[in-house]
Every structure is written in structure tokens, then in C-alpha cells.
MIMAR-140190 format. One record per residue: x negated, y negated, z negated of N, C-alpha, C, O in turn. Coordinates in steps of 0.1 Angstrom, whole numbers. Each point is the difference from the previous one (the first is absolute). Layout:
<recs>
REC | n_u | n_v | n_w | ca_u | ca_v | ca_w | c_u | c_v | c_w | o_u | o_v | o_w
REC | X | Y | Z | X | Y | Z | X | Y | Z | X | Y | Z
...
</recs>
This chain:
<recs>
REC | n_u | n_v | n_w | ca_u | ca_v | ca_w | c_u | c_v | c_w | o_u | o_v | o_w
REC | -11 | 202 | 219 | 5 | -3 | -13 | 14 | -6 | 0 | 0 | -9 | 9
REC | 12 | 10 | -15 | 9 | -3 | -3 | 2 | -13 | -5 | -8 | -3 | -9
REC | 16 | -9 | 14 | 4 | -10 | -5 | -2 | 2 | -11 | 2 | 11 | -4
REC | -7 | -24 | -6 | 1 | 0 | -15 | 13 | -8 | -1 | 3 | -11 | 5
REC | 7 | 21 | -16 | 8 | 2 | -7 | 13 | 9 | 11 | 10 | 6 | -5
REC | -13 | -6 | 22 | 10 | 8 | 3 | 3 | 10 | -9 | -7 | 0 | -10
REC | 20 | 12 | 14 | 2 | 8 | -4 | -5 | 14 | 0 | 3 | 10 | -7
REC | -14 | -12 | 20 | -8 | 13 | -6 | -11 | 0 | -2 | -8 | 9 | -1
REC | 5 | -26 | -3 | -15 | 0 | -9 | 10 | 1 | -19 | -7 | 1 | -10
REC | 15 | -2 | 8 | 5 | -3 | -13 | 5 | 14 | -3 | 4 | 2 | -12
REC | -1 | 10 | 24 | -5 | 16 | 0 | -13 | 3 | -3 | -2 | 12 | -3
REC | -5 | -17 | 3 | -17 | 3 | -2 | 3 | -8 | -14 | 3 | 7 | -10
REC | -4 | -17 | 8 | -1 | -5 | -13 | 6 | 8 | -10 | -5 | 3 | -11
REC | 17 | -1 | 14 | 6 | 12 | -10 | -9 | 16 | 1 | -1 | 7 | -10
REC | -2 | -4 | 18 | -10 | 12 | -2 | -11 | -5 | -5 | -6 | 11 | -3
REC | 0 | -17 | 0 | -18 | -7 | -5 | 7 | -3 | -14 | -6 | 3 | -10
REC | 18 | -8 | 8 | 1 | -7 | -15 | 3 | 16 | -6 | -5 | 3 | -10
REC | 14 | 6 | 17 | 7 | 12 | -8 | -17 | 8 | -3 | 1 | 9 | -8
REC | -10 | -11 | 11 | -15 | 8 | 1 | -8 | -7 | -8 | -12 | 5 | -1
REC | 16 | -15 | -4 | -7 | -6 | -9 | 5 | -2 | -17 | 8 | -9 | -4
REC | -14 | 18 | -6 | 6 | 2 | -12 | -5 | -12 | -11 | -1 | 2 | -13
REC | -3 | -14 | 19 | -5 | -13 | -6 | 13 | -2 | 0 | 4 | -4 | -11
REC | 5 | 5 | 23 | 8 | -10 | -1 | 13 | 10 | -4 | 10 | -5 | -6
REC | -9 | 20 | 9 | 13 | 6 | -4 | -2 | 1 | -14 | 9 | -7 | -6
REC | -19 | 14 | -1 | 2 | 4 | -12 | -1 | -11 | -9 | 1 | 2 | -13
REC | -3 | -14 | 19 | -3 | -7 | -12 | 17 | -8 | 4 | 7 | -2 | -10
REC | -3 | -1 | 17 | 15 | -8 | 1 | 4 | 10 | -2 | 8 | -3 | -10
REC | -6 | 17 | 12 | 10 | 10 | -6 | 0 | 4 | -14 | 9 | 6 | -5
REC | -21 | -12 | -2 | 0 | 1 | -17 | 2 | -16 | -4 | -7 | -6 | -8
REC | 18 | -2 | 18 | 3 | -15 | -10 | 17 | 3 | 9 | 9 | -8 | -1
REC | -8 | 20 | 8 | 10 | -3 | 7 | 9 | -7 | 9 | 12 | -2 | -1
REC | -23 | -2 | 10 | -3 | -6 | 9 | 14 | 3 | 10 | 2 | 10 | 7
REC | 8 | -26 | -9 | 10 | 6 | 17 | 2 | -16 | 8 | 4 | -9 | -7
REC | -5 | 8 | 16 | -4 | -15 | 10 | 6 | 3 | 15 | 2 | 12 | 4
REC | 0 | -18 | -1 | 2 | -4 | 14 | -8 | -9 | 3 | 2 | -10 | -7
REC | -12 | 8 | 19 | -13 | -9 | -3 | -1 | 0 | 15 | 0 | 10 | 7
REC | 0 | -24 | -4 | 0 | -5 | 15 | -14 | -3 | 4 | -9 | -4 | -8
REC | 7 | 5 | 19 | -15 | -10 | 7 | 3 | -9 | 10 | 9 | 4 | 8
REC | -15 | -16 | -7 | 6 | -4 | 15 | -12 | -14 | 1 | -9 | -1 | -8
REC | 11 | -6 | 17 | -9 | -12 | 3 | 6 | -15 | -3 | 11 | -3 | 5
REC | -17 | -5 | -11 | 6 | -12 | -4 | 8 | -6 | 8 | -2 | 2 | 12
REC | 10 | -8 | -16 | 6 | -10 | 14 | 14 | 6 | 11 | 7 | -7 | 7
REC | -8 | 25 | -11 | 7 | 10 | 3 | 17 | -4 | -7 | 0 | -3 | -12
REC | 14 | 3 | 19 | 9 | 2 | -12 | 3 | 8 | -2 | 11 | 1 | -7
REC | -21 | 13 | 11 | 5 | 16 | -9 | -14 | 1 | 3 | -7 | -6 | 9
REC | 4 | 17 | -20 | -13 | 10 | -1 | 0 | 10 | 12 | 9 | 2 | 8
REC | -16 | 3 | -7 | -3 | 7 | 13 | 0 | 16 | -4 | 2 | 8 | 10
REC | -5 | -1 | -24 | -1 | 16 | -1 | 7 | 0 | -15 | 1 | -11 | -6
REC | 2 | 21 | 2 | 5 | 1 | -16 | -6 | 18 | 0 | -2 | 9 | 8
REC | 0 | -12 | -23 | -1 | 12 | -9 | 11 | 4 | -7 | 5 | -11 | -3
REC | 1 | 19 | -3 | 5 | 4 | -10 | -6 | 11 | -9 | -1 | 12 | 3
REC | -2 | -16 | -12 | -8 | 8 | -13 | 4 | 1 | -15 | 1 | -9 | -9
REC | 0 | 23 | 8 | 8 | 9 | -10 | -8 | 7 | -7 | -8 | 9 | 4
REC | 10 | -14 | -17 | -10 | 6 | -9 | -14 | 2 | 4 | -5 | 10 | -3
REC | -3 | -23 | 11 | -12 | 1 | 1 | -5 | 3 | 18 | -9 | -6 | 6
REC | 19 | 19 | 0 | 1 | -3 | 14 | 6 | -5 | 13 | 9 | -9 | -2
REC | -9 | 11 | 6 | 6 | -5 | 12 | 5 | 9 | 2 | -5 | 12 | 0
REC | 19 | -13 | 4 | 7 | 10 | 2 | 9 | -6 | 16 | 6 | 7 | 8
REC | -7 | -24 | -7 | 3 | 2 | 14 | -8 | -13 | 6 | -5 | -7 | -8
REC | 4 | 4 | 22 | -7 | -8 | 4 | 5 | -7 | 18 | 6 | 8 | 8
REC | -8 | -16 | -5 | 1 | -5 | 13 | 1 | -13 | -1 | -5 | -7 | -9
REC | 16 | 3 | 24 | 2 | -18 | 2 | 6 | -1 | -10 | 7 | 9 | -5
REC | -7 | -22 | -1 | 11 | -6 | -11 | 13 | -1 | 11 | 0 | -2 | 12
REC | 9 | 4 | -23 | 13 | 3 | 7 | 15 | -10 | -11 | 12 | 3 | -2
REC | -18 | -14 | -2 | 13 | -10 | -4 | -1 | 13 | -19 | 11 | 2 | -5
REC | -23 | 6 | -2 | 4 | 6 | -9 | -3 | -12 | -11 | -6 | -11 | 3
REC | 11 | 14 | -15 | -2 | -8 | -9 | -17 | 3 | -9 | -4 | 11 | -3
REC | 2 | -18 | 3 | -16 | -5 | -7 | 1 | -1 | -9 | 10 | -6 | -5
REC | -23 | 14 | -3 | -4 | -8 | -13 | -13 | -10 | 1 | -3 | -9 | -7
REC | -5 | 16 | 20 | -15 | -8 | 2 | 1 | 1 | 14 | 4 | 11 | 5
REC | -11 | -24 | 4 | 2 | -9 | 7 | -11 | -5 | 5 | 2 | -12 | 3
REC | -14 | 16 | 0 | -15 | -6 | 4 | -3 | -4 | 15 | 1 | 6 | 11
REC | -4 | -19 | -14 | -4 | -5 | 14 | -10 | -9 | 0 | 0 | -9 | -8
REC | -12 | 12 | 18 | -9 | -10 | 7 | -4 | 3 | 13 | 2 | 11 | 6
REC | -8 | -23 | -3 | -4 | 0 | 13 | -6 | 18 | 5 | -3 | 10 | -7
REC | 3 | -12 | 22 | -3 | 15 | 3 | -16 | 6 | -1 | -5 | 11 | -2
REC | -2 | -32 | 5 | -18 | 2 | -6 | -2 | 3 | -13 | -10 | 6 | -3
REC | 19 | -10 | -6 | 0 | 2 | -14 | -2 | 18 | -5 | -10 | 7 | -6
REC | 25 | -3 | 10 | 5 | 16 | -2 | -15 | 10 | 12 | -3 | 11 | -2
REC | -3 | -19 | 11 | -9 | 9 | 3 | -13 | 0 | -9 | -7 | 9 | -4
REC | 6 | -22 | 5 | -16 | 0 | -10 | 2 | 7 | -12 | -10 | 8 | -3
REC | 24 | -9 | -6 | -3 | 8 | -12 | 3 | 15 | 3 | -3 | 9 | -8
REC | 8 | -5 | 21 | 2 | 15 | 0 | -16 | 6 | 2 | -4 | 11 | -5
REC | -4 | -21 | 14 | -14 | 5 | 1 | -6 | 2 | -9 | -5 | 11 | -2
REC | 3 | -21 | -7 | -9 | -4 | -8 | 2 | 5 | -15 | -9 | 1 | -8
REC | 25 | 2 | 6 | 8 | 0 | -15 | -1 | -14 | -7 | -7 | -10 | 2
REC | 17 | 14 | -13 | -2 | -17 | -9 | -3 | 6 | -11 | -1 | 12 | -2
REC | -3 | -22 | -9 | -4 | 6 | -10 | 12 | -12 | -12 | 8 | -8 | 5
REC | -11 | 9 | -20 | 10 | -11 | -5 | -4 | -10 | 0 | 10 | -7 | -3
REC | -23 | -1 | 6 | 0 | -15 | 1 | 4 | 1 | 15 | 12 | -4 | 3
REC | -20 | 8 | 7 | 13 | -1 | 16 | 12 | 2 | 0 | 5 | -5 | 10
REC | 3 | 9 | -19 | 15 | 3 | -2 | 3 | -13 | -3 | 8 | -7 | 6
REC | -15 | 2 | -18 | 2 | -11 | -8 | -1 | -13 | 7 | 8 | -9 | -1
REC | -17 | 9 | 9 | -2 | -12 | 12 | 8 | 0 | 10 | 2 | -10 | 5
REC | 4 | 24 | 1 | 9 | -5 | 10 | 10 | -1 | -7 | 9 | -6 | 7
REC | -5 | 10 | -18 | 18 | -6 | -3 | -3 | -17 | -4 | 9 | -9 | 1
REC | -23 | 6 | -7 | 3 | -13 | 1 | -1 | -9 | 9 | 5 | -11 | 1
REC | -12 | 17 | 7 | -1 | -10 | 18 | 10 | 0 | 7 | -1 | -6 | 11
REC | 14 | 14 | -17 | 10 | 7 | 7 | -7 | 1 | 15 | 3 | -8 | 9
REC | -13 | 20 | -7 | -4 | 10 | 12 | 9 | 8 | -4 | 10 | 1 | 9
REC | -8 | 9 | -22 | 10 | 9 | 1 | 14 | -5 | -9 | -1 | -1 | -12
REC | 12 | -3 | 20 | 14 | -2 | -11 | 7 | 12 | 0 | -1 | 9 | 8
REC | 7 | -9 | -18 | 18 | 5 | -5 | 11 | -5 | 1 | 7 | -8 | -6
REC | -6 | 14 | 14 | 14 | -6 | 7 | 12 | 10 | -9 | 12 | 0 | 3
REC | -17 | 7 | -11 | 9 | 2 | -7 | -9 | 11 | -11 | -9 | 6 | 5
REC | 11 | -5 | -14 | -7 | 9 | -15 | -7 | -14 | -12 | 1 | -12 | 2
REC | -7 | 18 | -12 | -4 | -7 | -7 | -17 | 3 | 1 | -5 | 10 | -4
REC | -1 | -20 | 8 | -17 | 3 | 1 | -5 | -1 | -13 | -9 | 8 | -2
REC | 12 | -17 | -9 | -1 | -3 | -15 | 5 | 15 | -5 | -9 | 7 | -6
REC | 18 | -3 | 6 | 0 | 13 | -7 | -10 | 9 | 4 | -9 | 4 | -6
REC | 12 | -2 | 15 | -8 | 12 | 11 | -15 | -1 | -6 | -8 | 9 | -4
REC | 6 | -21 | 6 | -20 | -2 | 0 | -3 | 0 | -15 | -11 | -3 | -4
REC | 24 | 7 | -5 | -6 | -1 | -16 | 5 | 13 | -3 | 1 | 2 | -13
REC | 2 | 5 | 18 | 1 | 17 | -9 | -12 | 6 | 9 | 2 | 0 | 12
REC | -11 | 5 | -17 | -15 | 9 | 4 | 9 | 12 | 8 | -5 | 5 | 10
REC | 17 | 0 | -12 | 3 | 10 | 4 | 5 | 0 | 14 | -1 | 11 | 7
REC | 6 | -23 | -3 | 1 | -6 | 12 | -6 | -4 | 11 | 3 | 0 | 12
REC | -14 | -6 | -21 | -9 | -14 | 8 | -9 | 10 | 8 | 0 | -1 | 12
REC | -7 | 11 | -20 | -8 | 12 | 8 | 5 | 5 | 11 | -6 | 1 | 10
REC | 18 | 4 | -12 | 3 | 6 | 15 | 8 | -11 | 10 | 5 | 2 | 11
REC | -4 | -13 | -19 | 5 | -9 | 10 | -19 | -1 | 12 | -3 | 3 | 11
REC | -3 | -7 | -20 | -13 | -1 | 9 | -4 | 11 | 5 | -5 | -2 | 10
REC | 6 | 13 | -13 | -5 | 11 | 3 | 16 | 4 | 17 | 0 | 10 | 6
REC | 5 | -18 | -5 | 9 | 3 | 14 | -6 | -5 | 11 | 1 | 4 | 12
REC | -7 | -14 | -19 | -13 | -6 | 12 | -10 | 5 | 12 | -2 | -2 | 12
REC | -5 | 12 | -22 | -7 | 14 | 1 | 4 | 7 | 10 | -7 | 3 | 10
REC | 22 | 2 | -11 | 6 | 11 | 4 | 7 | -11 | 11 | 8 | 9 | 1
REC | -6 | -15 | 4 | 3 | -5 | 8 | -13 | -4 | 11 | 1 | -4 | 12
REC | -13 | 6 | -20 | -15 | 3 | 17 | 3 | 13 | 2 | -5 | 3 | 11
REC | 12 | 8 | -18 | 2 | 17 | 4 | 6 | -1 | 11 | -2 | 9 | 7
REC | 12 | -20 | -4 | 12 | 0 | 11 | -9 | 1 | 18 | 7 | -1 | 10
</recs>
């Protein structure tokens, strides 16, 4: 299995998320475009990026100095337990307040109050045990 967040596990992640229509068709009907980092707390850069366009992913690998809109980091026991297990919204809700998971950059307050969002924000979780 591939480092979690190298650049050819965040090639897998982008094929698992492009195959999953929870998360395309529903960010591609709010118009969905991010540049969205992953990385480990304590890190001073994220370790993989996504870029997603209208709902997919259209590119993926190491973060490379690109500009962000979202920014996630915790510990590496953290990012594994919820890739096994998935989160649900009160687990979402508990690790942003335990800060287990920060934002090192996006808005979690917006994000976690439009339904159109919050679902496939949780639902990446998921598709990230596909990896």
C-alpha cells in the first residue's frame, strides 16, 4: 500500500473520488472548484493535493507550493482510524472541536452548514478506505 497522502496514493484517491457520484454529481450541481490539501499536523506543508473542477478531480499528487482553498491536517493515527472506520457529522463535529482534525486553511463553519457540502465533505472519508 502506498504512503498515505504520497503522490501515488492521491492517484488512487483521485480515481476512487472520480468513481464515486456522491461526491461528483453532487459538487458538480453546487459547482464545486477547490484546491484541497491533506497533510499531518505539525507538518509546514501538506503532503498530497487535489484539484477539483466542477465536482472532479481533474488533477492530483504531491503538494507542490499550489495555492489552497482547503488545508486538512491531523495526526497520521487520526487520518487512519477515520479512513478505516469513516466519520460521520457528530465525528466531524468532535474532531474539529478537539482540533484532531484542523484547517490550516478553508472555512469549517461554512463548509459544515450548507447540506450540499457537509455530505460529500464526509462522504471523502469513505472513499478514501477505497485507496
Amino acid at each position: 500500500m502506498a504512503e498515505l497522502f504520497s503522490a501515488e496514493w492521491m492517484n488512487r484517491f483521485q480515481e476512487e473520488w472520480n468513481k464515486e457520484p456522491d461526491l461528483t454529481d453532487a459538487l458538480g450541481k453546487i459547482h464545486f472548484n477547490s484546491t484541497i490539501a491533506y497533510g499531518f499536523e505539525g507538518e509546514a506543508t501538506p503532503r498530497g493535493v487535489l484539484v477539483v473542477e466542477e465536482g472532479k478531480v481533474v488533477k492530483s499528487g504531491a503538494f507542490n507550493n499550489e495555492s489552497l482553498n482547503w488545508d486538512l491536517r491531523a495526526s497520521q493515527e487520526n487520518w487512519e482510524k477515520w479512513i478505516a472506520k469513516g466519520i460521520g457529522m457528530m465525528g466531524l463535529g468532535m474532531a474539529y472541536t478537539t482540533r484532531k482534525l484542523k484547517f490550516e486553511v478553508g472555512d469549517y463553519g461554512a463548509m459544515i452548514s450548507d447540506p450540499r457540502m457537509a455530505a460529500p465533505f464526509i462522504k471523502t472519508f469513505a472513499v478514501m478506505g477505497k485507496v
